[in-house]
C-alpha positions in Angstrom: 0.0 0.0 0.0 2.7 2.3 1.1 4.1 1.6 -2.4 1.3 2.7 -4.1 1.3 6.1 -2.5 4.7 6.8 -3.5 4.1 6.0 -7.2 4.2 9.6 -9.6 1.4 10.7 -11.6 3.0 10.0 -15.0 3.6 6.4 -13.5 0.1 6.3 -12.5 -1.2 7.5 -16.2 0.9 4.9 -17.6 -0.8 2.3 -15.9 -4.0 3.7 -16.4 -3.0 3.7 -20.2 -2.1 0.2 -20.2 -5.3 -0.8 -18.4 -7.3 0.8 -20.9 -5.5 -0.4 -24.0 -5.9 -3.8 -22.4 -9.5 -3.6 -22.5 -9.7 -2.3 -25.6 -7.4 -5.0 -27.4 -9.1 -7.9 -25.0 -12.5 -6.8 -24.3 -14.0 -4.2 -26.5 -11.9 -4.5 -30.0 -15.2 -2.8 -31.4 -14.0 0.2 -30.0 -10.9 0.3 -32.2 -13.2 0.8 -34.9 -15.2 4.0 -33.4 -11.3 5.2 -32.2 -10.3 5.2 -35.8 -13.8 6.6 -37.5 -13.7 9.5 -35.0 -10.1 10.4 -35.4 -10.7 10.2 -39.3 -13.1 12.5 -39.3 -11.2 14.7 -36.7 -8.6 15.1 -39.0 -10.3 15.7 -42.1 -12.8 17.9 -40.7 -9.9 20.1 -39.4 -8.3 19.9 -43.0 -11.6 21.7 -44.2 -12.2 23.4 -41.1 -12.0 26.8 -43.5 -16.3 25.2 -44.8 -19.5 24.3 -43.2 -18.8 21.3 -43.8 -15.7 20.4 -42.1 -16.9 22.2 -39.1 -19.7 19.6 -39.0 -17.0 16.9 -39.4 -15.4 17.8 -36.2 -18.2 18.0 -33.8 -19.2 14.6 -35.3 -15.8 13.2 -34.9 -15.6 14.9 -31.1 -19.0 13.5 -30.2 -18.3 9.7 -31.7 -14.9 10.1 -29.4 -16.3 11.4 -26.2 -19.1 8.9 -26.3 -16.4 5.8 -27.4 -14.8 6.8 -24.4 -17.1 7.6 -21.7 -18.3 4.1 -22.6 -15.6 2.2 -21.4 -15.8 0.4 -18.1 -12.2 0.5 -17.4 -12.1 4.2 -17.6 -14.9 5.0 -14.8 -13.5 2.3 -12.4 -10.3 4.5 -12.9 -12.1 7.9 -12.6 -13.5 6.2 -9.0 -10.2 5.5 -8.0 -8.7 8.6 -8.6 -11.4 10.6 -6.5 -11.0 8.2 -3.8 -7.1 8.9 -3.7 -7.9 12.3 -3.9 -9.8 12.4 -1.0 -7.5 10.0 0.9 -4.7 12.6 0.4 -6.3 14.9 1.3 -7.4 13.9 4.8 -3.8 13.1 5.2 -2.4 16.6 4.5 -5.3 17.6 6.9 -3.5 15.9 9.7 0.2 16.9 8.5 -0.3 20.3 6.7 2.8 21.7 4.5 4.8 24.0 6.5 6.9 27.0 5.0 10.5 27.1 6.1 12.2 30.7 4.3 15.4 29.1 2.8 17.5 32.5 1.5 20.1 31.5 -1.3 22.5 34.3 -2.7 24.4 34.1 -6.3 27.2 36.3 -7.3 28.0 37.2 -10.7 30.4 39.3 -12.4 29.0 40.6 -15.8 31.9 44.0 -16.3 30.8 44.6 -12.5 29.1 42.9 -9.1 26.2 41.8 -9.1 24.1 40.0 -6.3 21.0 38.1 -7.0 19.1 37.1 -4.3 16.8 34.3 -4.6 14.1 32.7 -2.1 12.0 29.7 -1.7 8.3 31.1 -1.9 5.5 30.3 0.9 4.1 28.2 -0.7 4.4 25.6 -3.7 0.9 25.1 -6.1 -0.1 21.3 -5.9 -3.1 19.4 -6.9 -3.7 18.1 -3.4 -2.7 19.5 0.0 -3.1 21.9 3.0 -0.8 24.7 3.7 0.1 26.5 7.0 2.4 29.1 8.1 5.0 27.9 10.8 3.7 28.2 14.8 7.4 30.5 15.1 8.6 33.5 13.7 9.1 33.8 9.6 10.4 36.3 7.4 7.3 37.7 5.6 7.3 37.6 1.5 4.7 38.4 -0.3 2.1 34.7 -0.7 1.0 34.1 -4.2 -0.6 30.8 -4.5 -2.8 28.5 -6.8 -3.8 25.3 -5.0 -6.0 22.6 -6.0 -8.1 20.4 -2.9 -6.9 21.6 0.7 -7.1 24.1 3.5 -5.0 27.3 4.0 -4.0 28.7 7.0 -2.0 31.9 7.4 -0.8 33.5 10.4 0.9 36.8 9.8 0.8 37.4 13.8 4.4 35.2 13.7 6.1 37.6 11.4 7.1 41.3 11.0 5.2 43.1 8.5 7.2 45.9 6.6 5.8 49.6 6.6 4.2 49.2 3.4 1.1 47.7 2.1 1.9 43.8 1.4 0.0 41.3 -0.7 -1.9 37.6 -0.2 -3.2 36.1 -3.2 -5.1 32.8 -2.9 -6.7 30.4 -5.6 -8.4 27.6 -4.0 -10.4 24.7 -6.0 -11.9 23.5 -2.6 -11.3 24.2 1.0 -11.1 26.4 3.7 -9.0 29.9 3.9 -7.8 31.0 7.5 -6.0 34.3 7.4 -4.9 35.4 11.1 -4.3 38.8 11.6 -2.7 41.2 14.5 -5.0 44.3 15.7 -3.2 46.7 14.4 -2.9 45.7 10.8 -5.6 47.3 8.7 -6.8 45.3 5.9 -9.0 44.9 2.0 -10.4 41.7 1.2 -11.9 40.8 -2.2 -12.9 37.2 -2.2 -15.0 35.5 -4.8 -16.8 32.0 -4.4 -19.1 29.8 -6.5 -20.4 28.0 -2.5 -19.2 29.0 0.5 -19.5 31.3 3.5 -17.1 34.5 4.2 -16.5 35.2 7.7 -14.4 38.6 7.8 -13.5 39.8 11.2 -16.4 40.1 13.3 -18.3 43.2 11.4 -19.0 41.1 8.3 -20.3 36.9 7.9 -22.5 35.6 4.5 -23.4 32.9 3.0 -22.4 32.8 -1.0 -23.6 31.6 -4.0 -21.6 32.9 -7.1 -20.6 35.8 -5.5 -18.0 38.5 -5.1 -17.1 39.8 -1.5 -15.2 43.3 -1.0 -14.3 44.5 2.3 -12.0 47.3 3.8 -11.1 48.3 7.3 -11.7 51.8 8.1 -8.4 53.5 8.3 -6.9 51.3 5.3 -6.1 54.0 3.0 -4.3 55.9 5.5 -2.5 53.2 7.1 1.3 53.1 6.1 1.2 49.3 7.2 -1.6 47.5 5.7 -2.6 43.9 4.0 -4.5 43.4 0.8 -6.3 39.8 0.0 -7.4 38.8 -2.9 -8.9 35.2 -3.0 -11.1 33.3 -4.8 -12.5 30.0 -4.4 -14.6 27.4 -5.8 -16.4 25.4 -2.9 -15.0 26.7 0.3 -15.1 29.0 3.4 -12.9 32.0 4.1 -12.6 33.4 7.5 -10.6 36.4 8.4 -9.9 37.1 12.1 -7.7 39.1 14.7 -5.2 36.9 17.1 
């Protein structure tokens, strides 16, 4: 089992690719005929695409393809398993979130004169599966840009020193919850957008949404020298905003 676990998406499409071409040698050679009639008409239906006619080729040759392979057994058993390990993964990153730990590397290059480039790990890294969280200790604060697929985000900025200037989180989230932690003294703008989901922002502002777009500001945000923008969207999920 543990095995499994460790095995890499492109080793786990390759599988799934034999599986499939095992059926269809096997089980369902029919299929090899509908494979070939659709791509046939793909192609020369694109060749024409310029007349009526070859645009009619296409969505006959897309429709005979979708429906050859929507029909296959081997392919939905897959599709179960895949959601399965999805969720499996990610109830496990629930209970072991991804931590950030600022690593600070520094290049020097001579091009006529000195130069120093300084590079750093970011926040976080984008995955398909996964829960982030800022470290329970202090952190050197970079701006968080980050597109993540199933998981929960949790961001503390009470464990880091905020510069004197306005500084940026920008979240992407396919499903989960967003947890943004705040001091009292920070003033902050949120714009958050959901398809479902409920928006808890401080204690002055709490929905429920449906396809909707949330924009909130502090009072003395435009005057503040030190202040936090958010922008966030999400597709099923909750964002709560609150002062620690």
């Amino acid at each position: 089992m543990e095995k499994l676990r460790q095995m890499s998406l492109s080793n786990w499409l390759t599988a799934g690719l034999i599986i499939v071409l095992v059926e269809i040698v096997l089980f369902n050679s029919g299929m090899i005929f509908s494979l070939v009639l659709s791509g046939g008409l793909l192609y020369f239906g694109k060749q024409a695409w310029q007349h009526m006619y070859g645009k009619i080729l296409v969505g006959v040759g897309a429709i005979m393809l979708l429906t050859a392979i929507l029909s296959m057994v081997t392919l939905r058993i897959l599709f179960v398993i895949l959601i399965i390990n999805l969720i499996l993964k990610y109830m496990e990153t629930k209970k072991n979130p991804l931590t950030f730990e600022p690593v600070m590397k520094t290049e020097q290059k001579n091009h006529g004169k000195e130069q120093l480039f300084v590079t750093k790990r970011p926040f976080f890294l984008n995955q398909w599966v996964g829960s982030h969280e800022t470290p329970d200790h202090s952190y050197e604060w970079e701006n968080i840009h980050l597109q993540n697929g199933i998981g929960d985000v949790q961001i503390d900025l009470s464990n880091t020193v905020l510069p004197e200037r306005e500084v940026f989180i920008s979240l992407r989230n396919v499903a989960g919850k967003i947890t943004i932690l705040i001091p009292y003294e920070l003033e902050i703008s949120v714009q958050h957008s959901a398809l479902a989901g409920e928006a808890s922002i401080l204690s002055s502002y709490s929905a429920r949404l449906w396809n909707e777009n949330v924009v909130y500001q502090t009072e003395d945000y435009e005057a503040a020298r030190q202040k936090c923008t958010i922008l966030s969207s999400v597709w099923i999920g909750d964002i709560e905003v609150r002062r620690v």
